[in-house]
C-alpha positions in Angstrom: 0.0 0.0 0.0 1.5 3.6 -1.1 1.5 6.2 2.0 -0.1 9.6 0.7 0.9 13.3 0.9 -1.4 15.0 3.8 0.7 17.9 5.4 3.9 19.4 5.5 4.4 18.0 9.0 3.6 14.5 8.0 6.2 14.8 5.3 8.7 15.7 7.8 8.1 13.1 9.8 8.6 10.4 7.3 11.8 12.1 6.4 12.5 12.2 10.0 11.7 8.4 10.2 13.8 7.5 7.2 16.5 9.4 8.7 16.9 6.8 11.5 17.8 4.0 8.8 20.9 6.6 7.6 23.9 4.6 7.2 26.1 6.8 8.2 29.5 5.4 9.9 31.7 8.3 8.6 30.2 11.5 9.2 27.5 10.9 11.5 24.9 13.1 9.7 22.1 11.5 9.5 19.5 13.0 6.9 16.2 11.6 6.1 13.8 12.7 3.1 10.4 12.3 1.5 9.6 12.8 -2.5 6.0 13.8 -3.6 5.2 12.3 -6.8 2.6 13.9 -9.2 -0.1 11.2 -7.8 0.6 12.3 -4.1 2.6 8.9 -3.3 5.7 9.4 -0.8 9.2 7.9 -1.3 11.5 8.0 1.7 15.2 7.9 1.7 17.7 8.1 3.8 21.6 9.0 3.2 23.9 5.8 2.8 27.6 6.6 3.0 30.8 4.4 1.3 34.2 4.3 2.4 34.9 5.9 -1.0 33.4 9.1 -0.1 32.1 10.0 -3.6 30.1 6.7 -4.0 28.1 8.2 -1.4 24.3 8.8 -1.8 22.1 11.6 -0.3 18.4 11.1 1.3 16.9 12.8 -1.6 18.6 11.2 -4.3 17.5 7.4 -2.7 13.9 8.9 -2.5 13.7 10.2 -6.0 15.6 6.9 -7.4 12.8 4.7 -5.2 10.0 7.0 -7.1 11.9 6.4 -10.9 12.5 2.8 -10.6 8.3 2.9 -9.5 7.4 4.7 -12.6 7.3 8.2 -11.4 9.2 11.0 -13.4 7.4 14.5 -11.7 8.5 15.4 -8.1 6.2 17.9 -6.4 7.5 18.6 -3.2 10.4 17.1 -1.4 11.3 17.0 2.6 14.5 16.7 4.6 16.0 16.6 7.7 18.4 15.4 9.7 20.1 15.1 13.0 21.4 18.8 13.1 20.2 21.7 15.6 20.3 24.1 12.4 18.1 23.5 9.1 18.9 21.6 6.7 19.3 22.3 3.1 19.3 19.6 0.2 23.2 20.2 -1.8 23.8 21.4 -5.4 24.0 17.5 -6.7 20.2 16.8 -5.0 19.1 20.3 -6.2 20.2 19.4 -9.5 18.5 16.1 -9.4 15.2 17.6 -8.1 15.6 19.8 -11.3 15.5 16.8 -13.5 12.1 15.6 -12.3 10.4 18.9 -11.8 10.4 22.7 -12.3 8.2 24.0 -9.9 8.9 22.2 -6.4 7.8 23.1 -3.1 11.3 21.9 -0.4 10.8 21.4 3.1 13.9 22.0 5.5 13.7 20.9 8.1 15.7 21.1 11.7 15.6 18.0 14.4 13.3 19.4 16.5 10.8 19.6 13.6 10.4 23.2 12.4 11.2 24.3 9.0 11.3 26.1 6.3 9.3 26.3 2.8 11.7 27.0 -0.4 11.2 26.7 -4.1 13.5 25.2 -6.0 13.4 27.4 -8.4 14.7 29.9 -5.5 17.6 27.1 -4.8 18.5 26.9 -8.3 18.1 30.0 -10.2 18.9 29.9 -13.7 18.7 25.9 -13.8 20.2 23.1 -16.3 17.5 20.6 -17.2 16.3 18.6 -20.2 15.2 21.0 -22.0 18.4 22.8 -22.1 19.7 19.6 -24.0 17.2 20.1 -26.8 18.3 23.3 -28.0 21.5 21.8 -29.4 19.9 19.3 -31.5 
């Protein structure tokens, strides 16, 4: 059965439960996130680090893989957090990947103790690359 979108704050607290399943050994920042698909099905991830720092993978790239290898190719909104006092903020590589599956996304960032903030991506990401950029060199 697919868990639905209701509120901002359930959002976060999927993140928030995805988070505790971070593997994390390294750096001990635990992040969590949840994808809105164009349906209104969540997708939770949660950061899993490699020894190899670079093979590493952020919370919202595992969510928004989990949504693609479901089907899904439209993220509407997107939630994070993670075990920090201070918000957190998805980095350029998940911005960019947000980017490839939607334009006009709603992020929640969130802190540990549950508040947050509301950003667009196109706020995040101004002047963005994205598919249609590739189709005005052919």
């Amino acid at each position: 059965m697919s868990i639905k979108y209701t509120t901002p704050e359930a959002l976060i607290a999927l993140a928030d439960g995805a988070k505790q399943k971070a593997y994390c050994p390294y750096s001990k920042f635990q992040v969590g996130a949840a994808v809105v698909v164009e349906n209104g099905d969540v997708f939770t991830g949660c950061n899993v680090e490699n020894a190899c720092y670079p093979v590493g993978v952020c919370a919202e790239r595992t969510a928004i893989c989990k949504a693609v290898s479901e089907g899904h190719r439209k993220v509407e909104i997107v939630a994070l957090t993670s075990n920090a006092d201070t918000m957190t903020y998805p980095c350029g590589l998940c911005r960019q990947t947000i980017r490839e599956f939607g334009t006009d996304v709603t992020i929640y960032c969130a802190s540990k103790d549950g508040s947050y903030e509301t950003h667009d991506l196109n706020e995040m990401l101004p002047l963005s690359f994205g598919p249609e950029s590739l189709a005005q060199s052919i």
